[in-house]
FIFI-233532 format. One record per residue: residue in one letter; chain; z, y, x of N, C-alpha, C, O in turn. Coordinates in nm, 2 decimals. Each point is the difference from the previous one (the first is absolute). Layout:
N
> vexfi papa nw nv nu caw cav cau cw cv cu ow ov ou
> A A Z Y X Z Y X Z Y X Z Y X $
...
***
This chain:
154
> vexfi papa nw nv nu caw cav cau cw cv cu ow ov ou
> X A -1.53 -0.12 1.42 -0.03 0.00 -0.14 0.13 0.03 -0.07 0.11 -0.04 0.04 $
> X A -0.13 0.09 -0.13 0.10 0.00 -0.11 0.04 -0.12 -0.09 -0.07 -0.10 -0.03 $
> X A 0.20 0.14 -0.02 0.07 -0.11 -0.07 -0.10 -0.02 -0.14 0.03 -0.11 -0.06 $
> X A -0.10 0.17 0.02 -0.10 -0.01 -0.09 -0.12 -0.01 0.03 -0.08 -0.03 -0.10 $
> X A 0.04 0.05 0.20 -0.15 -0.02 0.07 -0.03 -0.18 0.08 -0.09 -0.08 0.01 $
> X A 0.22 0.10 0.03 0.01 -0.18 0.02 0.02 -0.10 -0.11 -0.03 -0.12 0.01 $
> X A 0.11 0.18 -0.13 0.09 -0.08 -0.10 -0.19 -0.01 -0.11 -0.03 -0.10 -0.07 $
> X A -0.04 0.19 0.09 -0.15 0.00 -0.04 -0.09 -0.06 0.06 -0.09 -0.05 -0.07 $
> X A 0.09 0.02 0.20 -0.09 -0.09 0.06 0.03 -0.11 -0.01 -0.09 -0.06 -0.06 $
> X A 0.18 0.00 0.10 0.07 -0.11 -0.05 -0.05 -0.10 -0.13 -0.03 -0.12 0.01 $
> X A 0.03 0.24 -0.16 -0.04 0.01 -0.13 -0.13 0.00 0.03 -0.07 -0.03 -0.09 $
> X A 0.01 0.06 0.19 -0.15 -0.03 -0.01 -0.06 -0.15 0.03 -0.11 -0.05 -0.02 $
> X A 0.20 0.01 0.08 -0.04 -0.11 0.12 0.08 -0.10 -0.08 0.06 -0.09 0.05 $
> X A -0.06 0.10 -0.20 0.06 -0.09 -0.11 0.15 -0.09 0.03 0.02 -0.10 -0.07 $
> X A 0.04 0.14 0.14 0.10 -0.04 0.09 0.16 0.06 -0.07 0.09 0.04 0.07 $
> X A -0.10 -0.07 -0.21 0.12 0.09 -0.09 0.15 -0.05 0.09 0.07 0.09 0.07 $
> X A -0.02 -0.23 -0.07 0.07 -0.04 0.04 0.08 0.13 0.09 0.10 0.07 -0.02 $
> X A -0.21 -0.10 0.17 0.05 0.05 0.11 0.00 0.20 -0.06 0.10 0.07 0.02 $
> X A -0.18 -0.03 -0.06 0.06 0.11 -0.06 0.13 0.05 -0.08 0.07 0.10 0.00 $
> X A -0.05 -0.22 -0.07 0.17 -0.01 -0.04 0.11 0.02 0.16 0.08 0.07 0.06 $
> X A -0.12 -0.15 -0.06 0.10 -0.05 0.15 -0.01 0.11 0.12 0.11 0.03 0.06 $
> X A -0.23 0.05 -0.03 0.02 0.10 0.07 0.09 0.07 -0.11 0.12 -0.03 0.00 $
> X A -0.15 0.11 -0.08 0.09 0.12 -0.07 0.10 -0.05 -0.05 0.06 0.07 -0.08 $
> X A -0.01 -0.19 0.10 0.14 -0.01 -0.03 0.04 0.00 0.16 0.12 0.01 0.02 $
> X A -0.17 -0.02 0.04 0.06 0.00 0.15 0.04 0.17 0.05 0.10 0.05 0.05 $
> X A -0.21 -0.01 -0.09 -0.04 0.13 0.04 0.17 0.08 -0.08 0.10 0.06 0.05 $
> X A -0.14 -0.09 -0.17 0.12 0.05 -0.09 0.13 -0.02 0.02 0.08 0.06 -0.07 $
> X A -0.02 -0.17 0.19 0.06 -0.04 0.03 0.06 0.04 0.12 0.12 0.00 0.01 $
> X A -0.20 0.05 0.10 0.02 0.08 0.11 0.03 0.18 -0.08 0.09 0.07 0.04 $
> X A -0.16 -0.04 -0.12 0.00 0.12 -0.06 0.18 0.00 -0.03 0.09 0.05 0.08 $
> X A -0.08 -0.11 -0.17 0.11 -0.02 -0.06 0.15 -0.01 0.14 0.11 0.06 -0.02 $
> X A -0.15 -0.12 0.12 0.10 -0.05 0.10 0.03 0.13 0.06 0.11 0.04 0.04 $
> X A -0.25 0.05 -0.04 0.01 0.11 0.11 0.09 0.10 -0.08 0.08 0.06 0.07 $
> X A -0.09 -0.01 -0.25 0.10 0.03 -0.09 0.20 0.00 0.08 0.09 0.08 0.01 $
> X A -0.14 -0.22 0.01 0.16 -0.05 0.00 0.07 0.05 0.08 0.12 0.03 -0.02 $
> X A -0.22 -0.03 0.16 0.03 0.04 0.13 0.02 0.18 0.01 0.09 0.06 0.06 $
> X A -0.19 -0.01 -0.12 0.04 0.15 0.01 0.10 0.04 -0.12 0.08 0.09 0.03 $
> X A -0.08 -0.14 -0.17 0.15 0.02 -0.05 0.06 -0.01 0.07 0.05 0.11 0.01 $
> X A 0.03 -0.22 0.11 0.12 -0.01 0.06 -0.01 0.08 0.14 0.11 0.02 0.05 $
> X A -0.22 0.03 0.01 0.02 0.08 0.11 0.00 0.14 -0.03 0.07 0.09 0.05 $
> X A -0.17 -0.08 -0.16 -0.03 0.17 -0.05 0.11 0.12 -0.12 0.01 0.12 -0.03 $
> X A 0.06 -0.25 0.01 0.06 0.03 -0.16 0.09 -0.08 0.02 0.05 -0.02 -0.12 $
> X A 0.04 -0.06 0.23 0.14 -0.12 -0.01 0.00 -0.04 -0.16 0.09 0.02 -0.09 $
> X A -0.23 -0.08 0.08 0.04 -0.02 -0.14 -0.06 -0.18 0.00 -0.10 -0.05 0.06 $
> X A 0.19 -0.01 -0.12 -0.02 -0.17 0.02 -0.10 -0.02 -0.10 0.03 0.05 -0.11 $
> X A -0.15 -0.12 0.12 -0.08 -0.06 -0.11 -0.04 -0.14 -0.01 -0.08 -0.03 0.08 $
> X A 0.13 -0.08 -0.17 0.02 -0.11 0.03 -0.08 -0.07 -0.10 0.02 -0.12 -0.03 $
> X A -0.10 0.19 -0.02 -0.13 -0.09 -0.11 0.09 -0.03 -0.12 -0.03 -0.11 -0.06 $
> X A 0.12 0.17 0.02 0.09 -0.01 -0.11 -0.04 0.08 -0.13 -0.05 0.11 0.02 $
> X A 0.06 -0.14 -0.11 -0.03 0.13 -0.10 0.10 0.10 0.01 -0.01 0.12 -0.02 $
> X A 0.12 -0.18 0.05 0.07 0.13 0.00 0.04 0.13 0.13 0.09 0.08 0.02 $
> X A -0.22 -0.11 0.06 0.00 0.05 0.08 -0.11 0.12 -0.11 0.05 0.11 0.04 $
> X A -0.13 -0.08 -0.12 -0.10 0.04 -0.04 0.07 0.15 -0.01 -0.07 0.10 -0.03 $
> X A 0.20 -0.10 0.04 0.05 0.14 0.00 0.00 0.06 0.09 0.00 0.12 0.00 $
> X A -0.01 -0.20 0.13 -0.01 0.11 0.14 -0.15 -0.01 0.02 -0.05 0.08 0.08 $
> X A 0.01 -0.16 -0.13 -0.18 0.06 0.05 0.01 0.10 -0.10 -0.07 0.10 0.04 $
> X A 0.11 -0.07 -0.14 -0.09 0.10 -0.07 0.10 0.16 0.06 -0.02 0.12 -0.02 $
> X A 0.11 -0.18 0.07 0.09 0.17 0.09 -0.08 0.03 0.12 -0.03 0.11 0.03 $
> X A -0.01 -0.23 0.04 -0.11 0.05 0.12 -0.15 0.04 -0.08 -0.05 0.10 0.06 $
> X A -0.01 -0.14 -0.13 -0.07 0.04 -0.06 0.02 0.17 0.00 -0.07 0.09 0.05 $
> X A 0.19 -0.10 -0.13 0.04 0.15 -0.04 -0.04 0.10 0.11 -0.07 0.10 0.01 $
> X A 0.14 -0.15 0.07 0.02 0.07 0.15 -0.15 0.04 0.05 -0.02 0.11 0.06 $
> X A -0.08 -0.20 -0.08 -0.16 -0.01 0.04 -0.04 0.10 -0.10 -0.09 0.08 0.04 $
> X A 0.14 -0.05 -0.20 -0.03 0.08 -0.09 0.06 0.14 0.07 -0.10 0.04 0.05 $
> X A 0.16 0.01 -0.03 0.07 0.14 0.04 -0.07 0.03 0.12 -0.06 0.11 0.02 $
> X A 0.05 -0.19 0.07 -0.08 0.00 0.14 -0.18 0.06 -0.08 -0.08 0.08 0.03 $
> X A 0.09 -0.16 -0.11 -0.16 0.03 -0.04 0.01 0.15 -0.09 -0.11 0.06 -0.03 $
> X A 0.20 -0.03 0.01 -0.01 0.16 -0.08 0.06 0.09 0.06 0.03 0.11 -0.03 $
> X A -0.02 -0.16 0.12 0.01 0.13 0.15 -0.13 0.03 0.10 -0.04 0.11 0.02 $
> X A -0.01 -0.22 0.02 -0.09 0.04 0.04 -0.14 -0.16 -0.06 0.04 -0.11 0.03 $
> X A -0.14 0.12 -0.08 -0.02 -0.15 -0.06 -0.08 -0.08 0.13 -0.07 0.03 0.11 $
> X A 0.10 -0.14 -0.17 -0.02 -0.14 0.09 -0.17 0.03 0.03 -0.08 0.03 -0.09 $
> X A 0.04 -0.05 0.21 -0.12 0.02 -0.01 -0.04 -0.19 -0.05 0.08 -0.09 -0.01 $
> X A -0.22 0.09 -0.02 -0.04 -0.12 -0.14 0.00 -0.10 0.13 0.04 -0.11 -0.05 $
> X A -0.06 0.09 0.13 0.00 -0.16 0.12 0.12 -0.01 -0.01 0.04 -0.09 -0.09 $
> X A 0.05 0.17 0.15 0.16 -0.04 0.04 0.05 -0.03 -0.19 0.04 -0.11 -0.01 $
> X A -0.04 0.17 -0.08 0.02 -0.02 -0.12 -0.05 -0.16 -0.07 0.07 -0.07 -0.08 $
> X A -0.19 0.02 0.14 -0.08 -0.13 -0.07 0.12 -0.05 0.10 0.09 -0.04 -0.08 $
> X A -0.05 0.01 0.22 0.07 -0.07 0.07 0.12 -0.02 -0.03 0.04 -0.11 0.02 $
> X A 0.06 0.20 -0.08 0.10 -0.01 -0.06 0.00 -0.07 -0.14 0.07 -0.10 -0.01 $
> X A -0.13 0.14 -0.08 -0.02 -0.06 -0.12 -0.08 -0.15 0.00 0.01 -0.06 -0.11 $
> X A -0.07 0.00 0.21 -0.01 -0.10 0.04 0.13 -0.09 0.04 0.03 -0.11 -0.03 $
> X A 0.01 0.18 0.10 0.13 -0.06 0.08 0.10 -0.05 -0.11 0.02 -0.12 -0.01 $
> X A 0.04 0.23 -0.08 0.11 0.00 -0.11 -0.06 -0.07 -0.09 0.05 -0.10 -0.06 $
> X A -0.17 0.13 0.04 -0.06 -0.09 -0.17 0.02 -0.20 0.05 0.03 -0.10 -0.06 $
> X A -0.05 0.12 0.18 0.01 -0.15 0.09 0.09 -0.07 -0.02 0.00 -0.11 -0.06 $
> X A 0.16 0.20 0.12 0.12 -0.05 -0.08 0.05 -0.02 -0.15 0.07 -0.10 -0.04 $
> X A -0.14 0.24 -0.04 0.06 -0.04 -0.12 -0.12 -0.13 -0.07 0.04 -0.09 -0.06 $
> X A -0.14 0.11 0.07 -0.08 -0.11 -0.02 0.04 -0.14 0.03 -0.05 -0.09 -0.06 $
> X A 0.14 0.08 0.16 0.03 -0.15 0.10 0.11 -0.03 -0.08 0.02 -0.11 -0.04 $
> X A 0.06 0.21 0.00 0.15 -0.03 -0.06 -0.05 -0.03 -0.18 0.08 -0.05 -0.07 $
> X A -0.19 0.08 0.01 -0.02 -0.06 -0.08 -0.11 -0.11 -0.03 -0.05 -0.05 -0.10 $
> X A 0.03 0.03 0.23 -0.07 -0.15 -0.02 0.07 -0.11 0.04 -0.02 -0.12 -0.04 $
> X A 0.16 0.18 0.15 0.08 -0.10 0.01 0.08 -0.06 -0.16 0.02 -0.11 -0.04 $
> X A 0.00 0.24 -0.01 0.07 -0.04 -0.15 -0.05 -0.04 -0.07 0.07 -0.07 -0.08 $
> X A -0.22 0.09 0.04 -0.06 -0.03 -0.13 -0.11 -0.08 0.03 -0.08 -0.03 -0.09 $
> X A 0.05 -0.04 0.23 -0.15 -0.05 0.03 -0.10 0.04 -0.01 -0.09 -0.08 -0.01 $
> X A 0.05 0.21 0.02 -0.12 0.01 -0.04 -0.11 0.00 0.18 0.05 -0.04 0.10 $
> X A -0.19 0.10 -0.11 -0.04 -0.01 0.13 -0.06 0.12 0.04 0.06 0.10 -0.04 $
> X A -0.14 -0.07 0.10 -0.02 0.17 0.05 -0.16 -0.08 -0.04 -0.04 -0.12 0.02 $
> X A -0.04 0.25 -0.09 -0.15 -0.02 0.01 -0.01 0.15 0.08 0.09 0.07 0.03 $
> X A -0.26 -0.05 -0.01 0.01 0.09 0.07 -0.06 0.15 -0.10 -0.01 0.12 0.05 $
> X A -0.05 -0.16 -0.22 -0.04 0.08 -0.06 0.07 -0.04 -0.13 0.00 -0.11 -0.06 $
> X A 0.07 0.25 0.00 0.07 -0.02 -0.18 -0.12 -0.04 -0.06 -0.11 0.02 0.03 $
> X A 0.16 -0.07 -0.15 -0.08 0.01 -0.11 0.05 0.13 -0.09 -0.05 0.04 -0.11 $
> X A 0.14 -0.01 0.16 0.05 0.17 -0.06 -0.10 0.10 0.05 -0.10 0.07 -0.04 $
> X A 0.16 -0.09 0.17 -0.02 0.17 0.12 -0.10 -0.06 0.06 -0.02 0.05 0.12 $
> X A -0.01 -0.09 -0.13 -0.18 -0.01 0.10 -0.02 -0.08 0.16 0.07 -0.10 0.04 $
> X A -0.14 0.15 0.00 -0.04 -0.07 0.13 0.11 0.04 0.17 0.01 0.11 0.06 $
> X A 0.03 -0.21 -0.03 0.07 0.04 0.10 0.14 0.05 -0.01 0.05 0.06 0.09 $
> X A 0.01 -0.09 -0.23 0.14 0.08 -0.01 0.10 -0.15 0.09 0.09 0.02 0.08 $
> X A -0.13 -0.11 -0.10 0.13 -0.14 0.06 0.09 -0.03 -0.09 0.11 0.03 0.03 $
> X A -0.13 -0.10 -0.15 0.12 -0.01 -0.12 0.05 -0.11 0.05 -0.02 -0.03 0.12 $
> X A 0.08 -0.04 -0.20 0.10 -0.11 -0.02 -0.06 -0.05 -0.13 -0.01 0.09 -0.09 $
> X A -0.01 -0.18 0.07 -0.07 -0.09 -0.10 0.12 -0.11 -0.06 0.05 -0.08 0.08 $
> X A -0.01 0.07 -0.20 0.11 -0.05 -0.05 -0.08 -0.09 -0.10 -0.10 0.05 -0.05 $
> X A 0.13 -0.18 0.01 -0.08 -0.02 -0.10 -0.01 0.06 -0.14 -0.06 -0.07 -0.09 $
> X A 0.12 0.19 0.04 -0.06 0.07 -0.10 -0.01 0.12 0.02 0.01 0.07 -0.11 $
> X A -0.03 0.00 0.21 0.01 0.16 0.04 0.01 0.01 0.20 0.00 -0.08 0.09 $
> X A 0.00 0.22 -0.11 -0.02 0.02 0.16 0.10 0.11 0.03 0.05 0.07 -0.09 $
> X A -0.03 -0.04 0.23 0.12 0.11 0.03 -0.10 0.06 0.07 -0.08 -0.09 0.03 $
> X A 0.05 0.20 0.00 -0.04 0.08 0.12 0.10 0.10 0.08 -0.01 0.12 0.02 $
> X A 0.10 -0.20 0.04 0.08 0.07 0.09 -0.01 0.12 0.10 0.06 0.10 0.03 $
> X A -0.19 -0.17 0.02 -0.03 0.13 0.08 -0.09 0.14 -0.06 -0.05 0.09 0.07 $
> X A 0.04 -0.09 -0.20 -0.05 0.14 -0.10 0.17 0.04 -0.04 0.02 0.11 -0.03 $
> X A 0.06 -0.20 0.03 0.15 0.07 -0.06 0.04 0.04 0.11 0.07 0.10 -0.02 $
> X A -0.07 -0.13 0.15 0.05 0.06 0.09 -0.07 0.17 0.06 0.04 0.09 0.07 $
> X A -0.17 -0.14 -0.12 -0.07 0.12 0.01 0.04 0.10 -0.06 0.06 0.10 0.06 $
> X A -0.07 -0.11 -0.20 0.06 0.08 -0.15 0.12 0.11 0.06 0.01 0.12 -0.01 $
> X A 0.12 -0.23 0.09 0.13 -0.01 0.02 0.00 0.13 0.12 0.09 0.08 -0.01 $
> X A -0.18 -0.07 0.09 0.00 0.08 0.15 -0.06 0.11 -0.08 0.04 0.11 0.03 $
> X A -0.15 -0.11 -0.15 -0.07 0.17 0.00 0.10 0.00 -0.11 0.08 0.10 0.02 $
> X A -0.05 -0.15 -0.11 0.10 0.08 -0.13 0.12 -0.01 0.01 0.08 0.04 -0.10 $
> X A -0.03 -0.09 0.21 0.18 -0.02 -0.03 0.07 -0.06 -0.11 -0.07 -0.09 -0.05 $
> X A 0.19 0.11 0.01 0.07 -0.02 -0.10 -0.08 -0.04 -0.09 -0.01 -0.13 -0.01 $
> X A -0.05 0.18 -0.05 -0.10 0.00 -0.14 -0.06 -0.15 0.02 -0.01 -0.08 -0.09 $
> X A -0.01 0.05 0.23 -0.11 -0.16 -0.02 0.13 -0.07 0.11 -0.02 -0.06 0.11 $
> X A 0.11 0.08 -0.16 0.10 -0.15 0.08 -0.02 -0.15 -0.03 -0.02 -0.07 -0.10 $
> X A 0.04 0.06 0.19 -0.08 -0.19 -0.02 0.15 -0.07 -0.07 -0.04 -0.09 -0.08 $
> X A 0.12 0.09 0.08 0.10 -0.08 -0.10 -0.05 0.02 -0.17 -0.02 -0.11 -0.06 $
> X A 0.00 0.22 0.00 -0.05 0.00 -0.16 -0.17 -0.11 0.02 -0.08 -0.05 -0.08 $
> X A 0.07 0.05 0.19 -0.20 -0.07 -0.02 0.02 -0.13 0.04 -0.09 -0.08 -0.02 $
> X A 0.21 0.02 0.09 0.04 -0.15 0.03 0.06 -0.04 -0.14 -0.04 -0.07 -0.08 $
> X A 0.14 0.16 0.09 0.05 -0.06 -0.17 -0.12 -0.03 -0.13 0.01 -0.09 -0.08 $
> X A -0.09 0.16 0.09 -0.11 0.02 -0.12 -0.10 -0.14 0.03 -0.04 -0.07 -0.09 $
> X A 0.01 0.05 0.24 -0.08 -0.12 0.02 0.12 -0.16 0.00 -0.04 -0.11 0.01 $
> X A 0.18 0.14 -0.02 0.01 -0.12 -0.03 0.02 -0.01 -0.18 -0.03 -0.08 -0.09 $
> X A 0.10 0.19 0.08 -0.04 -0.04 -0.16 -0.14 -0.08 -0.05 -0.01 -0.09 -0.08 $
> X A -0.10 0.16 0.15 -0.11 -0.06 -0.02 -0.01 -0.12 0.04 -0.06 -0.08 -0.08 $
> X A 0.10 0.04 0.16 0.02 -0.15 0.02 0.06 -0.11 -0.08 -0.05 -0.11 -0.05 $
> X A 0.19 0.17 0.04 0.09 -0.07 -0.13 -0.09 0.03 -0.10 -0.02 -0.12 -0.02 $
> X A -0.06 0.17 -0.06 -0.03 0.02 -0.11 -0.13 -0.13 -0.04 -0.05 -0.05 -0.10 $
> X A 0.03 0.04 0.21 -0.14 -0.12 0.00 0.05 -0.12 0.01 -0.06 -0.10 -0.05 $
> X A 0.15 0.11 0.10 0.09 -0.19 0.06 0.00 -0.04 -0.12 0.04 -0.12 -0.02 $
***
């Protein structure tokens, strides 16, 4: 099953709790495996810091140029953007608390946001954005923009 096909059954079998707790689990292996191929694929250290958010968004980069040479076919592309949206998702729930649901109330069904108590991140659509448009959708202007939105509600 899929990470959404279980994270649904689950939701069927009225069982919300344990649906939290798998997809933060799930999102958490996601996130670990990030860490592990930054530092084997890319000698690049990622330590759930925000200030780490500048070398995900260079490997990012790196997955964008790879993708406009020859493009990601759409499995291997959902698995990466899974992977990265994991980490940067993880490094802002470590900072801001929020939790992973498994559908926005923005972007629809099956995107994986982060739920903050006055707004949501969807990490893994900015990392998407980040791999087909490059530069133009760098995730540092869309982190800054979502914490202003945060400060602005406090």
């Amino acid at each position: 099953m899929t990470l959404g096909t279980l994270g649904l059954w689950m939701l069927w079998n009225g069982d919300k709790q344990r649906v939290k707790q798998y997809l933060q689990q799930r999102m958490e292996r996601f996130a670990q495996q990030a860490v592990e191929v930054a530092m084997q694929e890319f000698k690049t250290e990622l330590d759930y810091r925000l200030e780490t958010l500048d070398r995900l968004d260079a490997i990012l980069d790196l997955f964008h140029k790879r993708h406009q040479q020859l493009p990601i076919p759409e499995k291997e592309l959902s698995q990466l953007v899974l992977t990265w949206g994991a980490y940067l998702g993880t490094v802002l729930q470590n900072t801001y608390n929020g939790h992973w649901e498994q559908d926005s109330l923005m972007a629809g069904k099956n995107t994986y946001p982060l739920r903050f108590t006055t707004t949501e991140a969807i990490p893994i659509i900015w990392c998407l954005r980040r791999i087909r448009k490059g530069e133009a959708a760098n995730i540092l202007p869309v982190i800054e923009k979502f914490e202003n939105d945060l400060k602005r509600v406090e």
